[in-house]
PDB file of N, CA, C and O in Angstrom:
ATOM      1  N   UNK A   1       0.843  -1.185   0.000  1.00  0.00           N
ATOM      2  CA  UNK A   1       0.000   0.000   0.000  1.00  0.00           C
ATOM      3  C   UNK A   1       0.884   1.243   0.000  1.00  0.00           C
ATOM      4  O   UNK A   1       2.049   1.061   0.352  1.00  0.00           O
ATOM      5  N   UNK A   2       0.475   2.610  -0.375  1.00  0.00           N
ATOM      6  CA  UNK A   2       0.980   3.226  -0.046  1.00  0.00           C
ATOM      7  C   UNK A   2       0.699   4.569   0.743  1.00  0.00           C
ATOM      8  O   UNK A   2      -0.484   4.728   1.047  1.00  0.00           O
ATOM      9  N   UNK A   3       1.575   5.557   1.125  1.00  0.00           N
ATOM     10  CA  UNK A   3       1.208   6.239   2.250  1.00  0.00           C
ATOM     11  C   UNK A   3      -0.156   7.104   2.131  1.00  0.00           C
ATOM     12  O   UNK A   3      -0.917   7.326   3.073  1.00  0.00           O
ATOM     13  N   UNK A   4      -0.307   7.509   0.923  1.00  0.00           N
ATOM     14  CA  UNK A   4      -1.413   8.392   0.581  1.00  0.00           C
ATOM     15  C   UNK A   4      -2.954   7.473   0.152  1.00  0.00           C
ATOM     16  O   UNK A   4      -4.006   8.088  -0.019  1.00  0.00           O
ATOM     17  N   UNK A   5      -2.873   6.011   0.027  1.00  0.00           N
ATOM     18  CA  UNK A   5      -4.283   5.188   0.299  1.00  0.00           C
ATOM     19  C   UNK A   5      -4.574   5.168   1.225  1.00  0.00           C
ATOM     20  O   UNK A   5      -5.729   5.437   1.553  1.00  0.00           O
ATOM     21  N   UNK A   6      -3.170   4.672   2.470  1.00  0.00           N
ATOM     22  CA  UNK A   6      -3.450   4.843   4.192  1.00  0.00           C
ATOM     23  C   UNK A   6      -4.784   6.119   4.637  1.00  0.00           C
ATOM     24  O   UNK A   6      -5.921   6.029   5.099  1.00  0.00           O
ATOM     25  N   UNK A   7      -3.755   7.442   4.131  1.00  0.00           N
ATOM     26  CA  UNK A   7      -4.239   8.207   4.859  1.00  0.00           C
ATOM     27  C   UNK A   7      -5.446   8.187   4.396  1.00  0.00           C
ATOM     28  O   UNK A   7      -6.239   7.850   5.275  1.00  0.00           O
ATOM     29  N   UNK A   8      -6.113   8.484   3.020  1.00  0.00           N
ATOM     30  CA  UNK A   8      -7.101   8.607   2.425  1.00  0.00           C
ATOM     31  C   UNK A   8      -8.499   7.810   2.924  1.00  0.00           C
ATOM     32  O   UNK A   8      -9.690   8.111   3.004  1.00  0.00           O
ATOM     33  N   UNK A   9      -7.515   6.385   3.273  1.00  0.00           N
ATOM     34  CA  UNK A   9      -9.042   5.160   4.443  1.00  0.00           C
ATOM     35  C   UNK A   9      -9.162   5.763   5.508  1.00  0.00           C
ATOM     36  O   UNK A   9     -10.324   5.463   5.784  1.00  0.00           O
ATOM     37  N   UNK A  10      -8.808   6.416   6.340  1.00  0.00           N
ATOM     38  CA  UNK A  10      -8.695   6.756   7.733  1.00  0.00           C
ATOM     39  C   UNK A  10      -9.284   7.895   7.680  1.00  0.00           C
ATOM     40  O   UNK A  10     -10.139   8.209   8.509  1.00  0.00           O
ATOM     41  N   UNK A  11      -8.757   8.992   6.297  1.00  0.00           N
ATOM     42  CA  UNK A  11      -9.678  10.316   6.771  1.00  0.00           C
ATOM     43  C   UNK A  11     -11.180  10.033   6.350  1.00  0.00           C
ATOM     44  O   UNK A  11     -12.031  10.640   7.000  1.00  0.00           O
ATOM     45  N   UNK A  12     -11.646   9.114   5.256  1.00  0.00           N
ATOM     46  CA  UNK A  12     -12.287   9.074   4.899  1.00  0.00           C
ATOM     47  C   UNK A  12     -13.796   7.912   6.013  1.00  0.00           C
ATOM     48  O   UNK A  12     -15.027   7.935   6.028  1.00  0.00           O
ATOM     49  N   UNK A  13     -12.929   7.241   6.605  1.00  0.00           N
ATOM     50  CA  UNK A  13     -13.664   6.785   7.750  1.00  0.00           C
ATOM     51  C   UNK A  13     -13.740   7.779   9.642  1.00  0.00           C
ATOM     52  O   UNK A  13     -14.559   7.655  10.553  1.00  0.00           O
ATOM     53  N   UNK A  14     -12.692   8.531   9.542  1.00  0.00           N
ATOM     54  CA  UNK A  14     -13.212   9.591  10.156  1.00  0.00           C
ATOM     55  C   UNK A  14     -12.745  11.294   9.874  1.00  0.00           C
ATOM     56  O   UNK A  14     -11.717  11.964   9.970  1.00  0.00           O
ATOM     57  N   UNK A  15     -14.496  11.552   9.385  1.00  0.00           N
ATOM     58  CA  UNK A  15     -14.030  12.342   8.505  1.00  0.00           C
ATOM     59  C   UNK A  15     -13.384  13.716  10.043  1.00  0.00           C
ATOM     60  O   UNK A  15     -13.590  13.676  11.256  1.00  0.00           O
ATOM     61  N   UNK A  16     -12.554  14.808   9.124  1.00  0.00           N
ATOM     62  CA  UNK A  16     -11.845  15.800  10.116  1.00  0.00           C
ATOM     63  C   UNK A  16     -10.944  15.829  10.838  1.00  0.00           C
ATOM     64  O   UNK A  16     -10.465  16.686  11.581  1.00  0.00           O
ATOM     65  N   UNK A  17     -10.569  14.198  10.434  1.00  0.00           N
ATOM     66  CA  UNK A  17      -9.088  14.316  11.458  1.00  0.00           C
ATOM     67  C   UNK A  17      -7.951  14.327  10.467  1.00  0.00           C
ATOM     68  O   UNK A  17      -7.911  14.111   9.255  1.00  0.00           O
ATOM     69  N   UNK A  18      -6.911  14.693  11.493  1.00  0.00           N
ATOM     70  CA  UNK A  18      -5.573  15.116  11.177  1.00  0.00           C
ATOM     71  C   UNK A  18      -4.609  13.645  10.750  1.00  0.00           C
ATOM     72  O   UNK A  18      -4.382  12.955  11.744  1.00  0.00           O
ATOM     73  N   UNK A  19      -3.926  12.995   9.201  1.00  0.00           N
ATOM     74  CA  UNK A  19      -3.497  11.906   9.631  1.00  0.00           C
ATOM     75  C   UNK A  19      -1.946  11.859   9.103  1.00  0.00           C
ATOM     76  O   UNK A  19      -1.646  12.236   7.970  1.00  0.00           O
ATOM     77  N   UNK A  20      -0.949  11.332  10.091  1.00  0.00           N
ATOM     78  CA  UNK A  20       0.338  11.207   9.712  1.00  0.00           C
ATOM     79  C   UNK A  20       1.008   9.982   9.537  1.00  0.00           C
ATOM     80  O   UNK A  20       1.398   9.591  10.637  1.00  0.00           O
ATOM     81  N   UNK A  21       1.388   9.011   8.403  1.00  0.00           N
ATOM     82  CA  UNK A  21       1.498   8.196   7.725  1.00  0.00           C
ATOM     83  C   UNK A  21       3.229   7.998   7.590  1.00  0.00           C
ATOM     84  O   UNK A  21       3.953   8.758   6.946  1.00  0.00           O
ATOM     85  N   UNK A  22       3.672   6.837   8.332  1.00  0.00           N
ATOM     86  CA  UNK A  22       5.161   6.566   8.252  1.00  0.00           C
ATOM     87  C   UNK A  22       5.121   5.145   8.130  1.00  0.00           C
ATOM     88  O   UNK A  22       4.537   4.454   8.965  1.00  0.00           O
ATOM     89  N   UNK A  23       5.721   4.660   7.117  1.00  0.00           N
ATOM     90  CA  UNK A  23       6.323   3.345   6.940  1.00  0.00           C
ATOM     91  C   UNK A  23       6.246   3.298   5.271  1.00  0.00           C
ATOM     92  O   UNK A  23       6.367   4.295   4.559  1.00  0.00           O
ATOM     93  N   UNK A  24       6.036   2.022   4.821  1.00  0.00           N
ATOM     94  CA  UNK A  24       6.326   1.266   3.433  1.00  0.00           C
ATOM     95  C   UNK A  24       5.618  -0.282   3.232  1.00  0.00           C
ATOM     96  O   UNK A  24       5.481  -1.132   4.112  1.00  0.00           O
ATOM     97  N   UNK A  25       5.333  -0.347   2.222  1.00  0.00           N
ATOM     98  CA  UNK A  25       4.869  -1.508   1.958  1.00  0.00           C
ATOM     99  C   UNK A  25       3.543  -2.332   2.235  1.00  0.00           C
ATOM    100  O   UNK A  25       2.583  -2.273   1.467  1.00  0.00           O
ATOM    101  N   UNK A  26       3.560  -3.264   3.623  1.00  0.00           N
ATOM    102  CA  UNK A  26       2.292  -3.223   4.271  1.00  0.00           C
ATOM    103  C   UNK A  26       2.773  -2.979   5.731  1.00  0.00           C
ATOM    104  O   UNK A  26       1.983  -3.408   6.571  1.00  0.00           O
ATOM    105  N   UNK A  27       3.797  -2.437   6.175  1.00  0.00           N
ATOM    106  CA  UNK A  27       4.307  -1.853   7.440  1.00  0.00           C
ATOM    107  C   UNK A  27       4.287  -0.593   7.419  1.00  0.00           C
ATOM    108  O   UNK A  27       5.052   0.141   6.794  1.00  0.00           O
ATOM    109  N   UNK A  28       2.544  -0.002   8.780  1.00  0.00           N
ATOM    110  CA  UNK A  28       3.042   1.236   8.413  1.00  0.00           C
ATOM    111  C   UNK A  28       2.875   1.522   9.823  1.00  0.00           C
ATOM    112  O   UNK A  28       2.853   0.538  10.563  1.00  0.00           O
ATOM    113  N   UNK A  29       2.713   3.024  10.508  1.00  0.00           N
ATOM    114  CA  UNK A  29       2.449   3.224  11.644  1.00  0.00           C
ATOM    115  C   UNK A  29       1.889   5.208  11.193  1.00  0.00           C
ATOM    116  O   UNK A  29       2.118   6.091  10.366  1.00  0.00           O
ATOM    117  N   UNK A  30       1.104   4.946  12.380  1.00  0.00           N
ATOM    118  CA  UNK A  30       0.155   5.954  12.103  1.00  0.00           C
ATOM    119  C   UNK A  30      -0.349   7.077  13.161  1.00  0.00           C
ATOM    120  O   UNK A  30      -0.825   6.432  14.095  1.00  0.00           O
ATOM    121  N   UNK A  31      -0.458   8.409  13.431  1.00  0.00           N
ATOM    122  CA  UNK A  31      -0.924   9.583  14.154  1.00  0.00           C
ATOM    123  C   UNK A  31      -2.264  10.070  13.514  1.00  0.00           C
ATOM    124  O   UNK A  31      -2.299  10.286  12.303  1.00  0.00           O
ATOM    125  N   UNK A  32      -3.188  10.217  14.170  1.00  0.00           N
ATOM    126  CA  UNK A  32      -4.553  10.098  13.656  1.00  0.00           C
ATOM    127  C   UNK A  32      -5.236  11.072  15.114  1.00  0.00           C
ATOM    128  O   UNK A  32      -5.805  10.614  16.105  1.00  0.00           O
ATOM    129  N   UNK A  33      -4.911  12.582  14.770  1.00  0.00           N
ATOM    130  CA  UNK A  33      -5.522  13.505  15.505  1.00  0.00           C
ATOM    131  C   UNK A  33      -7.148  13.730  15.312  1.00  0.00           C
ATOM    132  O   UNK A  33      -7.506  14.056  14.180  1.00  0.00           O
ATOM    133  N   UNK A  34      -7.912  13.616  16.084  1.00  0.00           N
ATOM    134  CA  UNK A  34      -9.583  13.820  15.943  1.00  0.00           C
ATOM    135  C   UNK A  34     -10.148  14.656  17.069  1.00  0.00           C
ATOM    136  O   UNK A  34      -9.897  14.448  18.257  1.00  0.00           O
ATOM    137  N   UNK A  35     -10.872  15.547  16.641  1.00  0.00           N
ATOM    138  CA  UNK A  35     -12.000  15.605  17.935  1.00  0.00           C
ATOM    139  C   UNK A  35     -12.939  14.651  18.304  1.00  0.00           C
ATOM    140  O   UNK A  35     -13.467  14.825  19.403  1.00  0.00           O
ATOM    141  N   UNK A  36     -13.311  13.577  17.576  1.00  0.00           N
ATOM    142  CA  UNK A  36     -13.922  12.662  17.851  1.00  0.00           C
ATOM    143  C   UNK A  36     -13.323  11.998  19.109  1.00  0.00           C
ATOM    144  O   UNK A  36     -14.033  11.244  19.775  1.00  0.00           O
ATOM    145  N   UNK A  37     -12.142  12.227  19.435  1.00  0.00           N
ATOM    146  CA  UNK A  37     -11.300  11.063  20.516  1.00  0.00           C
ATOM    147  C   UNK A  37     -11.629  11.935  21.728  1.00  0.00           C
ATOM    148  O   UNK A  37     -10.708  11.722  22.516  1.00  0.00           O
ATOM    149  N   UNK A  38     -12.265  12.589  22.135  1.00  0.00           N
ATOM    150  CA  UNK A  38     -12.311  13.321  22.976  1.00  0.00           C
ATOM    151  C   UNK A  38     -13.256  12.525  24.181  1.00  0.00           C
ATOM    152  O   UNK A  38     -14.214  11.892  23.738  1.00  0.00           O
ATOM    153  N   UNK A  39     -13.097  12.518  25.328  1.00  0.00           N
ATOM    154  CA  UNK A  39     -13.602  11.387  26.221  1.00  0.00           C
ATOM    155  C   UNK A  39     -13.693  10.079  25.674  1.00  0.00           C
ATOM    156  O   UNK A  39     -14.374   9.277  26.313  1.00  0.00           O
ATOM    157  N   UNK A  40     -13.123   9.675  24.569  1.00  0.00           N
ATOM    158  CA  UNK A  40     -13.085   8.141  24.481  1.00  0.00           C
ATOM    159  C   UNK A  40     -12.001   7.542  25.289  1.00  0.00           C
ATOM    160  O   UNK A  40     -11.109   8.245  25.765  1.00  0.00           O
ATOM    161  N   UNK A  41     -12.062   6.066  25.481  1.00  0.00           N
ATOM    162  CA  UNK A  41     -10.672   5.621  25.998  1.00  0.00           C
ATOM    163  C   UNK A  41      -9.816   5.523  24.882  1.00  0.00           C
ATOM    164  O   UNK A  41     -10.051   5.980  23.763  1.00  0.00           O
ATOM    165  N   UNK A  42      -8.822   4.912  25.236  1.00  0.00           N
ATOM    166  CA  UNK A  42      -7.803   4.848  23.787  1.00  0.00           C
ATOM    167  C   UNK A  42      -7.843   3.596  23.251  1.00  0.00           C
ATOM    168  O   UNK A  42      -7.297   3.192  22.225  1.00  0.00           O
ATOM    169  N   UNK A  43      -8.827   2.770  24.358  1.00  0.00           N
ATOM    170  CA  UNK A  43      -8.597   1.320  23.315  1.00  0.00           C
ATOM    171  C   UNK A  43      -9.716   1.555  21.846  1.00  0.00           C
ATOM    172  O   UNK A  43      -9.509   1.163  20.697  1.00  0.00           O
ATOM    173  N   UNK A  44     -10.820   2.262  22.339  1.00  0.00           N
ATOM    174  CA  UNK A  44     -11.660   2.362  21.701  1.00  0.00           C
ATOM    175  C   UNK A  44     -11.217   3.502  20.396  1.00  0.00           C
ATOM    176  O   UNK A  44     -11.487   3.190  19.236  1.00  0.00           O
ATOM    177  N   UNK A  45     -10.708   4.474  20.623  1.00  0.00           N
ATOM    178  CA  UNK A  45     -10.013   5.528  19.945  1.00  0.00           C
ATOM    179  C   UNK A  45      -9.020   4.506  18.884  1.00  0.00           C
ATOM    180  O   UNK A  45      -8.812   5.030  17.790  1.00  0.00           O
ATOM    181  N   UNK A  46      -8.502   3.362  19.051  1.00  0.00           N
ATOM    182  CA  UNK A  46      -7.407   2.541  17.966  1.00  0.00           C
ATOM    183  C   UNK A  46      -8.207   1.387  17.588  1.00  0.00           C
ATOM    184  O   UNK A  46      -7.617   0.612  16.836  1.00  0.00           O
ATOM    185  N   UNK A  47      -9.635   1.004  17.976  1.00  0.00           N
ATOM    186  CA  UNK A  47     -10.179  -0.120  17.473  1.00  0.00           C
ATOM    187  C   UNK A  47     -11.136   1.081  16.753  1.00  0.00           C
ATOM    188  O   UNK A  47     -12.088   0.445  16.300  1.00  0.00           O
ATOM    189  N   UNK A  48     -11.354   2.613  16.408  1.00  0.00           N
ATOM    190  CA  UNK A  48     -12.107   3.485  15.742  1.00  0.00           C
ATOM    191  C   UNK A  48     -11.181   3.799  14.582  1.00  0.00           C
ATOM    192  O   UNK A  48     -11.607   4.031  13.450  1.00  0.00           O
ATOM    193  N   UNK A  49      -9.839   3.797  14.924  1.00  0.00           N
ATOM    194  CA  UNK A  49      -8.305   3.747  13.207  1.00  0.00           C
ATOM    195  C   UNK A  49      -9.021   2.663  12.808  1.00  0.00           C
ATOM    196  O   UNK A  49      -9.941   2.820  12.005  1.00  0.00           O
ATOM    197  N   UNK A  50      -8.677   1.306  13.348  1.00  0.00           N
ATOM    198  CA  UNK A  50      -8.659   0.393  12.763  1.00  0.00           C
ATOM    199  C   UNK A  50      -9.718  -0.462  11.904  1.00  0.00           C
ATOM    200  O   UNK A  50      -9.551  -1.461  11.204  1.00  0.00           O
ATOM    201  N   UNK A  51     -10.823   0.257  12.196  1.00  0.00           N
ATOM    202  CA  UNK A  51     -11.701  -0.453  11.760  1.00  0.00           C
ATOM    203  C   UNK A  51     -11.787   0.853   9.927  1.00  0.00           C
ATOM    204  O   UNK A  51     -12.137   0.569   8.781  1.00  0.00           O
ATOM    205  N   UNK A  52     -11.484   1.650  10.293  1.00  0.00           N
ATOM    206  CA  UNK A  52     -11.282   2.345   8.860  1.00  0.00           C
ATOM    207  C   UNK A  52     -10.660   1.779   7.941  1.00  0.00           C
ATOM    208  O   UNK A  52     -10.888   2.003   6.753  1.00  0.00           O
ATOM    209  N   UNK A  53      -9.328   0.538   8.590  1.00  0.00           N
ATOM    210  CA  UNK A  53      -8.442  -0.263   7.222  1.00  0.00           C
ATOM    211  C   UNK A  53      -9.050  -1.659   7.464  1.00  0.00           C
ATOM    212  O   UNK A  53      -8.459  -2.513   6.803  1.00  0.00           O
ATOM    213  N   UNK A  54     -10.044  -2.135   8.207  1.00  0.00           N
ATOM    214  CA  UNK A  54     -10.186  -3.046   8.780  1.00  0.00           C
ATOM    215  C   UNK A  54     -10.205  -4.147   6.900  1.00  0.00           C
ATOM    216  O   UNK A  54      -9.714  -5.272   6.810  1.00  0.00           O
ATOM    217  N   UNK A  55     -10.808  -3.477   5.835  1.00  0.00           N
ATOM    218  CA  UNK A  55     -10.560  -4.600   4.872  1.00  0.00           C
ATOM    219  C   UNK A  55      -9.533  -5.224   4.537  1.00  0.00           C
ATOM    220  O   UNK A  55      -9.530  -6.415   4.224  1.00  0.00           O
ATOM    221  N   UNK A  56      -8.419  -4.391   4.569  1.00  0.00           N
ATOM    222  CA  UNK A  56      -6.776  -4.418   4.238  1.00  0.00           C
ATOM    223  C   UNK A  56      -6.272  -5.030   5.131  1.00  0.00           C
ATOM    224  O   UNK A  56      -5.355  -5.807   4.865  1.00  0.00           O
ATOM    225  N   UNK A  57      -6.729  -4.858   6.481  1.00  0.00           N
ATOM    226  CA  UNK A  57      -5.850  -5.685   7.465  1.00  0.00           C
ATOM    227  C   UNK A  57      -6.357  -7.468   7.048  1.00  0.00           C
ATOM    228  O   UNK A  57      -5.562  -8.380   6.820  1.00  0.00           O
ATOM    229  N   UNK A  58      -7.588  -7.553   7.045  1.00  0.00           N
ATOM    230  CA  UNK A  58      -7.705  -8.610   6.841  1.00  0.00           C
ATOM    231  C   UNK A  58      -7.263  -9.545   5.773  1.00  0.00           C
ATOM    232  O   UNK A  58      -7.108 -10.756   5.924  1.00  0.00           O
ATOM    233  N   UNK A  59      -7.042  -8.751   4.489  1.00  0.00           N
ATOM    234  CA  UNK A  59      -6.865  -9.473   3.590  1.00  0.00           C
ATOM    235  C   UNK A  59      -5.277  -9.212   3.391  1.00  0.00           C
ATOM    236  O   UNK A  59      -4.932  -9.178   2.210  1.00  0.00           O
ATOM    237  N   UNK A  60      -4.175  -9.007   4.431  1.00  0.00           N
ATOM    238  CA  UNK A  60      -2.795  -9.061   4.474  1.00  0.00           C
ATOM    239  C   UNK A  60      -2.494  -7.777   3.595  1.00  0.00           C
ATOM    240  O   UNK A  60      -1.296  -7.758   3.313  1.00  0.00           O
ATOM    241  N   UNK A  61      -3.109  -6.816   3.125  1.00  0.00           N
ATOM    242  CA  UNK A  61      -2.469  -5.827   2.179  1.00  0.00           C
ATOM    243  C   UNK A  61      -2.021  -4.908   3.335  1.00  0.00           C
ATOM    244  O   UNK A  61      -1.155  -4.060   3.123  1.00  0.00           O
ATOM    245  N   UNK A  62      -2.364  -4.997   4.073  1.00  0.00           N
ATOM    246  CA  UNK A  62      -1.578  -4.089   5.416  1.00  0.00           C
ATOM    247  C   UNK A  62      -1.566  -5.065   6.548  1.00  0.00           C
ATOM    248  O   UNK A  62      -2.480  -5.798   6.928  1.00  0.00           O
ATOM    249  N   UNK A  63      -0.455  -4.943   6.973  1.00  0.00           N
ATOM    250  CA  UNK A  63       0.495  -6.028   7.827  1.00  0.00           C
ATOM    251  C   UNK A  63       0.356  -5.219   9.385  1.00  0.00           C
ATOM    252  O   UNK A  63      -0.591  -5.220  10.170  1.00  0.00           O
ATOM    253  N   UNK A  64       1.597  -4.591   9.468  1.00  0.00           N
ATOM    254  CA  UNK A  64       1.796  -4.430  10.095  1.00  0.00           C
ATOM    255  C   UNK A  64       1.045  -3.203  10.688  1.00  0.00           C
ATOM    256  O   UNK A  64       0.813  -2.626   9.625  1.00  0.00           O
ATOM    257  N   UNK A  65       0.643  -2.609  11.397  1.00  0.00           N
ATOM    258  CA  UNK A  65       0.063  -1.421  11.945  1.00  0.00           C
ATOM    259  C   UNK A  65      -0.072  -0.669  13.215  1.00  0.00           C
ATOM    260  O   UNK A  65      -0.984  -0.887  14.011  1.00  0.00           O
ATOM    261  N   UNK A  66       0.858   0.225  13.391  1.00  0.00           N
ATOM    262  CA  UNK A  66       0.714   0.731  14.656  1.00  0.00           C
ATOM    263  C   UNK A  66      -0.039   2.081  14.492  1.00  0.00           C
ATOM    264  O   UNK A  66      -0.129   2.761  13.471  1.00  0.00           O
ATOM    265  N   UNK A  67      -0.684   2.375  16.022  1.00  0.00           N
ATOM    266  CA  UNK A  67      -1.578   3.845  16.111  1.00  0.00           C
ATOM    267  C   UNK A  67      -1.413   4.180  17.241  1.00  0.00           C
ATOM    268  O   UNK A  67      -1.350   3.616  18.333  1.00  0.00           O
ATOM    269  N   UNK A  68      -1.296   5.934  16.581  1.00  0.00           N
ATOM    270  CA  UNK A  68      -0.914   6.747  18.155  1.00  0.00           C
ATOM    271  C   UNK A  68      -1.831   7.648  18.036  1.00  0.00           C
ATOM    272  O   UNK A  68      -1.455   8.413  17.148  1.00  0.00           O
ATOM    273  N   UNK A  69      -3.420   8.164  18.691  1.00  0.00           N
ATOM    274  CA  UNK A  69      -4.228   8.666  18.591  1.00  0.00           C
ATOM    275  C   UNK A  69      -4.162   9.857  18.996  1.00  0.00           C
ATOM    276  O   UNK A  69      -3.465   9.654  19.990  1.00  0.00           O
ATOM    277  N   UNK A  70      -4.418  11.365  18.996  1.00  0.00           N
ATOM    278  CA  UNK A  70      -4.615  12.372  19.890  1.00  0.00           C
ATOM    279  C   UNK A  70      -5.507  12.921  19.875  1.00  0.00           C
ATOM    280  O   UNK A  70      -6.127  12.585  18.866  1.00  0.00           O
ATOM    281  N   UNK A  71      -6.168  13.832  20.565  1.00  0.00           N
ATOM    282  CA  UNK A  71      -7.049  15.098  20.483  1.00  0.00           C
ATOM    283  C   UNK A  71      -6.424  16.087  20.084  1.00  0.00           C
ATOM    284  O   UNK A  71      -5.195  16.153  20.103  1.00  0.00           O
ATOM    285  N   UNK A  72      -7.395  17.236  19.555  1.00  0.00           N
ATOM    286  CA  UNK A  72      -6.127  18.380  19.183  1.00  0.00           C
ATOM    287  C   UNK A  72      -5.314  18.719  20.309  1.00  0.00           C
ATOM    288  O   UNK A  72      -4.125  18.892  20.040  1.00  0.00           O
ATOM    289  N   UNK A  73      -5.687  18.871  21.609  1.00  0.00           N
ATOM    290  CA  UNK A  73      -5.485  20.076  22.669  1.00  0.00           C
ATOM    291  C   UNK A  73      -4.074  18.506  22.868  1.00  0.00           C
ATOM    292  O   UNK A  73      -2.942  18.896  23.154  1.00  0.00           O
ATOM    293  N   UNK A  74      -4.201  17.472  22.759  1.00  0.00           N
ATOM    294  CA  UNK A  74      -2.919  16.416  23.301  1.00  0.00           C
ATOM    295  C   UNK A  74      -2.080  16.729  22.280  1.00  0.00           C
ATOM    296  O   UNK A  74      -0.938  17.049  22.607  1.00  0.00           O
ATOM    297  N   UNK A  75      -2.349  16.717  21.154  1.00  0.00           N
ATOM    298  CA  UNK A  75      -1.685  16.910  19.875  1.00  0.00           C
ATOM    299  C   UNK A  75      -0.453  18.035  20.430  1.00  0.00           C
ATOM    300  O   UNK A  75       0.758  17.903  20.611  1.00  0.00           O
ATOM    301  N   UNK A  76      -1.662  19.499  20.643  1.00  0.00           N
ATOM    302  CA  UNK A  76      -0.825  20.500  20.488  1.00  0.00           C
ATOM    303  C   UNK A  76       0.039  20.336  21.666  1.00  0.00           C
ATOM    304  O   UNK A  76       0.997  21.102  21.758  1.00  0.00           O
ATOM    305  N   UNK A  77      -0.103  19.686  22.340  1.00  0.00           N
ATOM    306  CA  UNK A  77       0.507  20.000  23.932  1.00  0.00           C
ATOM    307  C   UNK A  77       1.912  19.122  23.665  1.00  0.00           C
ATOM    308  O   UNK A  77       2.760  19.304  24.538  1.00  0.00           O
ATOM    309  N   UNK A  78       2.271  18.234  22.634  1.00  0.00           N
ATOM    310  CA  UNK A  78       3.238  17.411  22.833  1.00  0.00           C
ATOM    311  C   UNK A  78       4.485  18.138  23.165  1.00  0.00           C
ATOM    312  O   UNK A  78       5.364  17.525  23.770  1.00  0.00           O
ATOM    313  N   UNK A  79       4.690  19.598  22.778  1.00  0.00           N
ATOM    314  CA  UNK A  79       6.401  19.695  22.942  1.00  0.00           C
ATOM    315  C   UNK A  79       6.670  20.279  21.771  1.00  0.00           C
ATOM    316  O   UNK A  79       7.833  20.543  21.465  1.00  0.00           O
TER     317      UNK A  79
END
């Protein structure tokens, strides 16, 4: 896959968020800023990424996948 289908499933399954796309191939890892994450927990906030690639994961076109979720206000606060 590549970085710009990634992002394109994710914004397009939640629409308004912010998404940052690092890796290659079917290894990627992912930053996926939303207001939607706002009082969610975070398990629920990375089973809400995941179910946006959830076809790809299944059918091995994306392997590997990590997610680091924020709100804006966590976003902005990193540093």
């Amino acid at each position: 896959m590549e970085h710009d289908a990634v992002k394109t499933l994710i914004e397009a399954g939640i629409p308004g968020c912010e998404v940052h796309v690092q890796g290659e191939g079917c290894d990627f890892s992912v930053e996926v800023i939303s207001e939607a994450f706002k009082g969610m927990p975070l398990l629920k906030q990375h089973r809400m990424v995941k179910d946006t690639v959830k076809t790809q994961l299944e059918s091995n076109e994306l392997h590997a996948f990590s997610i680091k979720t924020y709100t804006p206000e966590k976003w902005a606060s990193r540093g």
